[in-house]
DOGU-938426 format. One record per residue: x, y, z of N, C-alpha, C in turn; chain; residue in one letter; residue number from 1. Coordinates in pm, 1 decimal. Atoms other than C-alpha are relative to their C-alpha. Layout:
<pt n_u="X" n_v="Y" n_w="Z" ca_u="X" ca_v="Y" ca_w="Z" c_u="X" c_v="Y" c_w="Z" nuba="A" palum="A" zakol="NUM"/>
...
end
This chain:
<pt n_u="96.3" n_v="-107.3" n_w="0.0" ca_u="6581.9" ca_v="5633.7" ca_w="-2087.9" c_u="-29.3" c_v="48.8" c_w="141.3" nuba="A" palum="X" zakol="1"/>
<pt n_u="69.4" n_v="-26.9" n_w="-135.9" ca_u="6457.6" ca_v="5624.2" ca_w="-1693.3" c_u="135.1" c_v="54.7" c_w="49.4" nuba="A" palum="X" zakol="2"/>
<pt n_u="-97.6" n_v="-67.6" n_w="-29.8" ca_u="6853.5" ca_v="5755.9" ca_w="-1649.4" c_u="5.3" c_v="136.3" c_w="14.2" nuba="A" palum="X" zakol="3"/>
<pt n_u="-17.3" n_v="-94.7" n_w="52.2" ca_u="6817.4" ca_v="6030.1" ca_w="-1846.4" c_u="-132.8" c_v="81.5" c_w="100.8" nuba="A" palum="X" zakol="4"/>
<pt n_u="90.7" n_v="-112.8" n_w="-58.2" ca_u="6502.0" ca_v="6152.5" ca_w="-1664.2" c_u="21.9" c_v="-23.0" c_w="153.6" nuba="A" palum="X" zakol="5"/>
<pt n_u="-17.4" n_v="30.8" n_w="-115.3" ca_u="6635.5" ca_v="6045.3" ca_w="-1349.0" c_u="149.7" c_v="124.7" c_w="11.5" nuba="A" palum="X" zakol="6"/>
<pt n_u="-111.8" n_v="-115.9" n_w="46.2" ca_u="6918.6" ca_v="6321.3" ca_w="-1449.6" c_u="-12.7" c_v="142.3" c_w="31.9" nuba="A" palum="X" zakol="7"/>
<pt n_u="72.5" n_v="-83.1" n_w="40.0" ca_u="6687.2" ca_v="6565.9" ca_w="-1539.3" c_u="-58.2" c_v="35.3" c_w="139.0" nuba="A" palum="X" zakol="8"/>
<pt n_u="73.5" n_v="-50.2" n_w="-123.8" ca_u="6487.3" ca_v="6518.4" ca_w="-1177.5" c_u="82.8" c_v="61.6" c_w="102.8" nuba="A" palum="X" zakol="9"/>
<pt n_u="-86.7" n_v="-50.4" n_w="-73.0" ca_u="6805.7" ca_v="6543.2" ca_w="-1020.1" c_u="75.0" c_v="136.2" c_w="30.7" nuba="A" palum="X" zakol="10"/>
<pt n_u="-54.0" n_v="-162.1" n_w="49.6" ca_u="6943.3" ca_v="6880.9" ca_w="-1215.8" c_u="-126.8" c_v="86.0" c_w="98.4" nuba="A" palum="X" zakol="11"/>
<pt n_u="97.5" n_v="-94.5" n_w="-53.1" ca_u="6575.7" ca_v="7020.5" ca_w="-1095.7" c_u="14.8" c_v="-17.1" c_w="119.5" nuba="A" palum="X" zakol="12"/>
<pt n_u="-27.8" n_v="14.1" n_w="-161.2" ca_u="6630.5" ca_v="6949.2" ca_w="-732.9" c_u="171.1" c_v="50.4" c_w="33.9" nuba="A" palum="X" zakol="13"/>
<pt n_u="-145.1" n_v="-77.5" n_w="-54.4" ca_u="6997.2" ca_v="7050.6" ca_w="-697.1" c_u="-31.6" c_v="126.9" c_w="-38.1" nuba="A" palum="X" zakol="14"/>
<pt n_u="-42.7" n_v="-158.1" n_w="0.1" ca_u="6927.4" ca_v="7371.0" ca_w="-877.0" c_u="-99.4" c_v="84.3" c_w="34.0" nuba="A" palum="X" zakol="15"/>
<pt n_u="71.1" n_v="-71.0" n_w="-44.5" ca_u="6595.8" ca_v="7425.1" ca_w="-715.7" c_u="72.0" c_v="26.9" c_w="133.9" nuba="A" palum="X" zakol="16"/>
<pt n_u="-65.9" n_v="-84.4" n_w="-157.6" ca_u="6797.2" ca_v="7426.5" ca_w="-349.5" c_u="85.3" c_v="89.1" c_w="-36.0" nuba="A" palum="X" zakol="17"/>
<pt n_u="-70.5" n_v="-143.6" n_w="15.4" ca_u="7037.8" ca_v="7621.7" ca_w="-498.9" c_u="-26.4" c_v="157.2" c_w="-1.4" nuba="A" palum="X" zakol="18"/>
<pt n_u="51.4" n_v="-83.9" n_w="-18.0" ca_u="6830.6" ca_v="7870.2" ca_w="-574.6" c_u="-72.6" c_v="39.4" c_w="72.3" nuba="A" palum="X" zakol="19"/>
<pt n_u="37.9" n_v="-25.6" n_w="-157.5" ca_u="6654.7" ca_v="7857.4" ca_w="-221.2" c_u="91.1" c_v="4.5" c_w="94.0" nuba="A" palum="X" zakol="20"/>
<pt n_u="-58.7" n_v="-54.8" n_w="-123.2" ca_u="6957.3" ca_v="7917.4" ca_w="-57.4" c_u="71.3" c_v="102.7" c_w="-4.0" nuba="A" palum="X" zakol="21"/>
<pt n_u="-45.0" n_v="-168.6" n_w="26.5" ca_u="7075.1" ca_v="8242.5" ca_w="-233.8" c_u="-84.1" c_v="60.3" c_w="21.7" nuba="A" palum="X" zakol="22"/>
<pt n_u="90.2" n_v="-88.3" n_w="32.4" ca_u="6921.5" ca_v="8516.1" ca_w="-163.6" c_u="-12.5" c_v="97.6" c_w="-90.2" nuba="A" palum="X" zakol="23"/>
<pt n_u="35.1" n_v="-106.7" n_w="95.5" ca_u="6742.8" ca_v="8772.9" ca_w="-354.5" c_u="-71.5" c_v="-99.5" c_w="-112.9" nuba="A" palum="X" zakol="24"/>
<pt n_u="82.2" n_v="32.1" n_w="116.1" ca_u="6547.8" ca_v="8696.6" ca_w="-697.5" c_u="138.0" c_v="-44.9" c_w="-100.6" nuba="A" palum="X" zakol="25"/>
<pt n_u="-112.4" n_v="105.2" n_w="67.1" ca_u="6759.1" ca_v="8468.0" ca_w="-960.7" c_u="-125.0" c_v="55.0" c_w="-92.5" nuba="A" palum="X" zakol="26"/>
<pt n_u="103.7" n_v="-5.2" n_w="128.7" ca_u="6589.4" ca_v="8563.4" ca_w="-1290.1" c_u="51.0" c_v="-75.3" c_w="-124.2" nuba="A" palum="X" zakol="27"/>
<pt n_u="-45.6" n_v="122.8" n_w="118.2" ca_u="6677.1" ca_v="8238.0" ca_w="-1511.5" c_u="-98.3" c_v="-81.8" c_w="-17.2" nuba="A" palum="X" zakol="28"/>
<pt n_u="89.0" n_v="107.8" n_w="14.0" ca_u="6479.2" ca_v="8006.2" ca_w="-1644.1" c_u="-40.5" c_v="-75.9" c_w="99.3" nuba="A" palum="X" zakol="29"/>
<pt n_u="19.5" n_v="79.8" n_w="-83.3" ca_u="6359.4" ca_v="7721.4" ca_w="-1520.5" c_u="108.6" c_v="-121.7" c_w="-65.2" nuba="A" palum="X" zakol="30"/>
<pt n_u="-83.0" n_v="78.3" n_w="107.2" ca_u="6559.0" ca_v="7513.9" ca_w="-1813.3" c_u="142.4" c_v="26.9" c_w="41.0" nuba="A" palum="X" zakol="31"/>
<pt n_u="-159.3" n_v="-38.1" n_w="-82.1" ca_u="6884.7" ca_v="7690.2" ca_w="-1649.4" c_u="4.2" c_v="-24.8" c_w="50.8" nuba="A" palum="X" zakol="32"/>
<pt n_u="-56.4" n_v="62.5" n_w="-123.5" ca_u="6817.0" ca_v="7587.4" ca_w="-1324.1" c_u="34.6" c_v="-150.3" c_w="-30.8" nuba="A" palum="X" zakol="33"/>
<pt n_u="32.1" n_v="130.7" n_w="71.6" ca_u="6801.2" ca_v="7237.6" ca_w="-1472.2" c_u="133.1" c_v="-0.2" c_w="-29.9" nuba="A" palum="X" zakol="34"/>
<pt n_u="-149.4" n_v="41.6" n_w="43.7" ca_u="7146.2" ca_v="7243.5" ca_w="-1647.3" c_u="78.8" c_v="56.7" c_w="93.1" nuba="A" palum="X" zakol="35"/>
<pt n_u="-52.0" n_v="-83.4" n_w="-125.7" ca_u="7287.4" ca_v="7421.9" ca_w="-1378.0" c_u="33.8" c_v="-135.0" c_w="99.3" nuba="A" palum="X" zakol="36"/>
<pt n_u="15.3" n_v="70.4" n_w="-56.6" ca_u="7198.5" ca_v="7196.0" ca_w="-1143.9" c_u="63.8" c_v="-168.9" c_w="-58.1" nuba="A" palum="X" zakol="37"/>
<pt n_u="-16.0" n_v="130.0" n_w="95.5" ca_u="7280.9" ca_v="6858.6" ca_w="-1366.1" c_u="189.5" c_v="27.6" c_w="-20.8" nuba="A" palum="X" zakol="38"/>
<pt n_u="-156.9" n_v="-10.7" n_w="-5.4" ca_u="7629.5" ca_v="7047.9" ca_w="-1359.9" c_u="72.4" c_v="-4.7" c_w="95.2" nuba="A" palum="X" zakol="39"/>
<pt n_u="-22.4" n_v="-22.3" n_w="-157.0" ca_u="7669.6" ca_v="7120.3" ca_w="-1013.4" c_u="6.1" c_v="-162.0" c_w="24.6" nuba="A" palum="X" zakol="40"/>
<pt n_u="-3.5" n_v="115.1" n_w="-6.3" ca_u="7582.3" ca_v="6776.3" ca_w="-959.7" c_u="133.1" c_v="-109.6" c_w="-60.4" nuba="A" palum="X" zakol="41"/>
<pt n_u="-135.1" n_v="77.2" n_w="97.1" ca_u="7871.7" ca_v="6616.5" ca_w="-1235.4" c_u="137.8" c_v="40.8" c_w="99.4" nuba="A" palum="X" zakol="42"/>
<pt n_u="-108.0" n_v="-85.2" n_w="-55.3" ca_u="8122.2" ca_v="6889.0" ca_w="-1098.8" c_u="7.2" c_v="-71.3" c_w="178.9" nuba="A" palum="X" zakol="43"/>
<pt n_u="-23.6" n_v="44.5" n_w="-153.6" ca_u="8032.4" ca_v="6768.2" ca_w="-695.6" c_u="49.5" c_v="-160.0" c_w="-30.2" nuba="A" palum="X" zakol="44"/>
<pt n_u="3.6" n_v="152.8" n_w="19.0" ca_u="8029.3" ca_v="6401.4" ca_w="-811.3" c_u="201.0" c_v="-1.8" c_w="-32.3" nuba="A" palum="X" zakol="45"/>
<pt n_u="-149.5" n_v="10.8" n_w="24.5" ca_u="8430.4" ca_v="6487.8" ca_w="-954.3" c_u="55.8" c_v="11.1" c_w="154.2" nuba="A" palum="X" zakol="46"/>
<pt n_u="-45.4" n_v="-62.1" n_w="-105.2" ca_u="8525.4" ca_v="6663.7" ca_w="-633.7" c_u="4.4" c_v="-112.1" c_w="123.4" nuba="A" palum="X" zakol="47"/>
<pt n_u="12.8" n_v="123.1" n_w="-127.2" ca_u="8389.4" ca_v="6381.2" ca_w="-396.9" c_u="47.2" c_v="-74.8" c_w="-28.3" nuba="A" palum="X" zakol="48"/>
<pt n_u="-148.0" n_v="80.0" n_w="77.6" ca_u="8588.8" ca_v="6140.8" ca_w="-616.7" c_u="140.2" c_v="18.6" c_w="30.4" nuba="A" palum="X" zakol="49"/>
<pt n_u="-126.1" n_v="-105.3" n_w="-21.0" ca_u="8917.7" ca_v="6389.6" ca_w="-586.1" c_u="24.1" c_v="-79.9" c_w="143.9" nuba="A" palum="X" zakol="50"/>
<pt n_u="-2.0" n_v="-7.0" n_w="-125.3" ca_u="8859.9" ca_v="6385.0" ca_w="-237.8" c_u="-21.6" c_v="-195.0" c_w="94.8" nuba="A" palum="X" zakol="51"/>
<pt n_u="53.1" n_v="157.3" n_w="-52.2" ca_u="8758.7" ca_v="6006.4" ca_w="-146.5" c_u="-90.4" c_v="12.0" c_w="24.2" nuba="A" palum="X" zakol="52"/>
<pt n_u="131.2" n_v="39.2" n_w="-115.8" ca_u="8402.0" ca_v="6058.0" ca_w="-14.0" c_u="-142.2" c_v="-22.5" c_w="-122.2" nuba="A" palum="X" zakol="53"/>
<pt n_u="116.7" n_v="30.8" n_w="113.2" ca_u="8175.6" ca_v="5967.1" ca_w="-334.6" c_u="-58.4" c_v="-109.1" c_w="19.4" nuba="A" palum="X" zakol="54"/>
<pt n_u="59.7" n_v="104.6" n_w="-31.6" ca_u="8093.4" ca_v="5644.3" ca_w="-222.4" c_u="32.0" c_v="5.4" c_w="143.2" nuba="A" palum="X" zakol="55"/>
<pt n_u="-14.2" n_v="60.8" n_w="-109.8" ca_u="8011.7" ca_v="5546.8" ca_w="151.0" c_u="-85.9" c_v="-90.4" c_w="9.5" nuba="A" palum="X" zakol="56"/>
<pt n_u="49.4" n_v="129.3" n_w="-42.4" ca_u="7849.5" ca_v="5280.7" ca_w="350.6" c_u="-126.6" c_v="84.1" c_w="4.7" nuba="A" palum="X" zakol="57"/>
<pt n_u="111.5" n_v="-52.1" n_w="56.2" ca_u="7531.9" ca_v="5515.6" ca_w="361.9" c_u="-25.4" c_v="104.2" c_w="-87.2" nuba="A" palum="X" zakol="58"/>
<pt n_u="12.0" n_v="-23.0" n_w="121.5" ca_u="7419.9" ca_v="5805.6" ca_w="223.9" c_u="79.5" c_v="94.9" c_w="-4.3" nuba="A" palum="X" zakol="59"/>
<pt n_u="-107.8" n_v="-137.8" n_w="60.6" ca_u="7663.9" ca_v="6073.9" ca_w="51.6" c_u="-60.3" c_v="98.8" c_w="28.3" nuba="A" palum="X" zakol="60"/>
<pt n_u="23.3" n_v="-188.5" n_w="-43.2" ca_u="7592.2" ca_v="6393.1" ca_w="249.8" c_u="81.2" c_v="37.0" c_w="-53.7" nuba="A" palum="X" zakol="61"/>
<pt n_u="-134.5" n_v="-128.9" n_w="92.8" ca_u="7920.3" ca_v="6546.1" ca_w="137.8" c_u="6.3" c_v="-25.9" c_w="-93.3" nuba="A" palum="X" zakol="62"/>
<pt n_u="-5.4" n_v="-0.9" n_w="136.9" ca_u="7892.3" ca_v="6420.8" ca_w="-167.2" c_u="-120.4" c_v="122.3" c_w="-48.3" nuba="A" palum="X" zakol="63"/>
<pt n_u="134.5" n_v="-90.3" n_w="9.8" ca_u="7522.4" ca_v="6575.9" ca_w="-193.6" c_u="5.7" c_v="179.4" c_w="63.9" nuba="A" palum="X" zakol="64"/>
<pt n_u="-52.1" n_v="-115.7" n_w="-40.6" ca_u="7655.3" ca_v="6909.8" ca_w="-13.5" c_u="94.9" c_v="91.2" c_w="-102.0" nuba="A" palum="X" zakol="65"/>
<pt n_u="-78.3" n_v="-31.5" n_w="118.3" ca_u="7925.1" ca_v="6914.4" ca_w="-293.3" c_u="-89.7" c_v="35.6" c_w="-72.0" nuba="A" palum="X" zakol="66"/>
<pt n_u="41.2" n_v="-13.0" n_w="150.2" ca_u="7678.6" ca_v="6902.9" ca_w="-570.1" c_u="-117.6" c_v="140.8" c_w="47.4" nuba="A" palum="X" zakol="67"/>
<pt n_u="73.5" n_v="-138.1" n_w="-35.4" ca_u="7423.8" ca_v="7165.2" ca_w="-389.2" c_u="92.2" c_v="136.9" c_w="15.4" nuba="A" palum="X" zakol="68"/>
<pt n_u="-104.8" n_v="-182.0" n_w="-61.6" ca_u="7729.2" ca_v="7444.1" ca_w="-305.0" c_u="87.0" c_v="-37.6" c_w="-136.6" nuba="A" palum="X" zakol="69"/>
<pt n_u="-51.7" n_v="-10.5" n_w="117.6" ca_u="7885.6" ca_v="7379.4" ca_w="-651.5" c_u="-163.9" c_v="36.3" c_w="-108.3" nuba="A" palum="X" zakol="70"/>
<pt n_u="142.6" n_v="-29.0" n_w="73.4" ca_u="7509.4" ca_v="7438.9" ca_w="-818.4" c_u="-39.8" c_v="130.9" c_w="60.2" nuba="A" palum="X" zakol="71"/>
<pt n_u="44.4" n_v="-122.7" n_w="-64.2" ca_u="7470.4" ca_v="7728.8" ca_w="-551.0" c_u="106.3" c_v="154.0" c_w="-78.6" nuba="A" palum="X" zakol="72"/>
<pt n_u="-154.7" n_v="-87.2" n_w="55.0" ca_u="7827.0" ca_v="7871.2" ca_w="-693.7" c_u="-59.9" c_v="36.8" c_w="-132.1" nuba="A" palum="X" zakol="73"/>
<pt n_u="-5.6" n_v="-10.5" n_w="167.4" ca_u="7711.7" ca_v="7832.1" ca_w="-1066.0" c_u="-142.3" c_v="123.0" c_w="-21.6" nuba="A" palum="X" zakol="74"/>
<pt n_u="81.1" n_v="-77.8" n_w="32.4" ca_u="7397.1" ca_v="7980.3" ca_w="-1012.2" c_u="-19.6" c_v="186.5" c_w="23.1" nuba="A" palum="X" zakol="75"/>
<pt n_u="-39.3" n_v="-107.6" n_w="-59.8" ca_u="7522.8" ca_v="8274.5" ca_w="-813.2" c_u="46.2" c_v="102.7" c_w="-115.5" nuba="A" palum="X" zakol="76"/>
<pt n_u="-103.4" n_v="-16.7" n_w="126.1" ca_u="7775.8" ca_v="8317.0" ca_w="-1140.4" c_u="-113.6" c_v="66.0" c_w="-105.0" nuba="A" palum="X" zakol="77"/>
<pt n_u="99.7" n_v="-40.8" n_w="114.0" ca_u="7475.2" ca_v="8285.2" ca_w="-1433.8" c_u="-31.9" c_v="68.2" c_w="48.6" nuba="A" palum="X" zakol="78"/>
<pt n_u="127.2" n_v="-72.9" n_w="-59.2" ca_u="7196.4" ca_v="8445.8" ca_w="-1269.6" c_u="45.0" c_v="179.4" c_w="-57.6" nuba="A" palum="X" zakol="79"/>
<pt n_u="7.4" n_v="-153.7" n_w="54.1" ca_u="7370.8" ca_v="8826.8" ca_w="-1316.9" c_u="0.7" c_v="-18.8" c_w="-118.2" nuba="A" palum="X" zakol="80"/>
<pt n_u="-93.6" n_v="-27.6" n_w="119.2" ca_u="7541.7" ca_v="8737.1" ca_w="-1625.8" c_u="-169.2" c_v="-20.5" c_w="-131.0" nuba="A" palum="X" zakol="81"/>
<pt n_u="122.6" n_v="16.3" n_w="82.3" ca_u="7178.4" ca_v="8635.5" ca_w="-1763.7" c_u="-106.3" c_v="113.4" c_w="9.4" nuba="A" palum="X" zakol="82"/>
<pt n_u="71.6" n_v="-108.1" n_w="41.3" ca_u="7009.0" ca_v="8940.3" ca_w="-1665.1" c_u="44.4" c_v="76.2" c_w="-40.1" nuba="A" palum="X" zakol="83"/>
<pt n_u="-49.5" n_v="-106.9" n_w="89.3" ca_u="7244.4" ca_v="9157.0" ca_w="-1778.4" c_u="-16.6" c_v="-29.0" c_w="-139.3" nuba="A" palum="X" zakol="84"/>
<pt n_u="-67.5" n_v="19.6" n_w="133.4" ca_u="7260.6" ca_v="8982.3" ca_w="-2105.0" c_u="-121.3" c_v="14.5" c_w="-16.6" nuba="A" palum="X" zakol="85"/>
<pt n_u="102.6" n_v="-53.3" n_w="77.8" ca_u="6836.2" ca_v="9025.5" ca_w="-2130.6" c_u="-62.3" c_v="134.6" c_w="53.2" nuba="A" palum="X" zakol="86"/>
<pt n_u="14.7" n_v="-82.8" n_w="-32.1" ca_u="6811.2" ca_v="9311.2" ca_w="-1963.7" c_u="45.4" c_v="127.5" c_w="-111.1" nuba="A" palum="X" zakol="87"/>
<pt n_u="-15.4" n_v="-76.3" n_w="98.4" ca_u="6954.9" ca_v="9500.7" ca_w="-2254.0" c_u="-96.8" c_v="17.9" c_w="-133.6" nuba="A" palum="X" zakol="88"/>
<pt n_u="101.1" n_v="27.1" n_w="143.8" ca_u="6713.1" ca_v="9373.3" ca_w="-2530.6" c_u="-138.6" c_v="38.1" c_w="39.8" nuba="A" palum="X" zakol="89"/>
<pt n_u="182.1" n_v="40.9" n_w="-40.2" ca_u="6348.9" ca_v="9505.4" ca_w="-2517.4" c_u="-62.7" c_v="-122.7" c_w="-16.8" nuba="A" palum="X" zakol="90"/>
<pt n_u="99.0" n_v="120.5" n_w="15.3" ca_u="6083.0" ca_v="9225.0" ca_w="-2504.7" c_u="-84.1" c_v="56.0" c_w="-130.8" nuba="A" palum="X" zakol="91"/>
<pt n_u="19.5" n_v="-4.6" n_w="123.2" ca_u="5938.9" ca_v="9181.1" ca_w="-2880.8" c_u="67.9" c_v="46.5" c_w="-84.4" nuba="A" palum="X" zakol="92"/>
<pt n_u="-81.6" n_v="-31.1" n_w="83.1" ca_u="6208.0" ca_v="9231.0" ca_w="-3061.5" c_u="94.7" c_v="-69.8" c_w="-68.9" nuba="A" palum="X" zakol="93"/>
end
């Protein structure tokens, strides 16, 4: 259980920097940044694997760099594709 929300704190912190280091307004949830982030995170965690640097003797900057600029990438990606997609629908409907 303390995994799973230890997951969850993590998604919100990768995809809150993500979205503090794009600029302009990101109009997604907060529940998006969250899976976003929780993906970014999986996706950096492969890459630093790939690469050899997922485990060191302290702490995983490039690992943690991976998972913030792969969460920065994703959110860059959603973010239009989500306002375009409610930007078409009035609100109450």
């Amino acid at each position: 259980m303390f995994q799973i929300i230890w997951i969850v704190l993590a998604g919100l912190v990768i995809g809150l920097l993500a979205r503090l280091i794009l600029r302009g307004r990101q109009d997604i949830p907060i529940w998006l940044t969250v899976v976003l982030g929780i993906v970014g995170a999986l996706i950096g965690n492969v890459i630093a694997s790939a690469i050899g640097v997922r485990n060191t003797s302290g702490i995983d900057w490039i690992r943690h760099v991976l998972q913030v600029g792969v969460a920065v990438a994703l959110v860059a990606l959603v973010a239009p594709l989500w306002a375009s997609r409610h930007q078409h629908h009035p609100v109450g409907r």
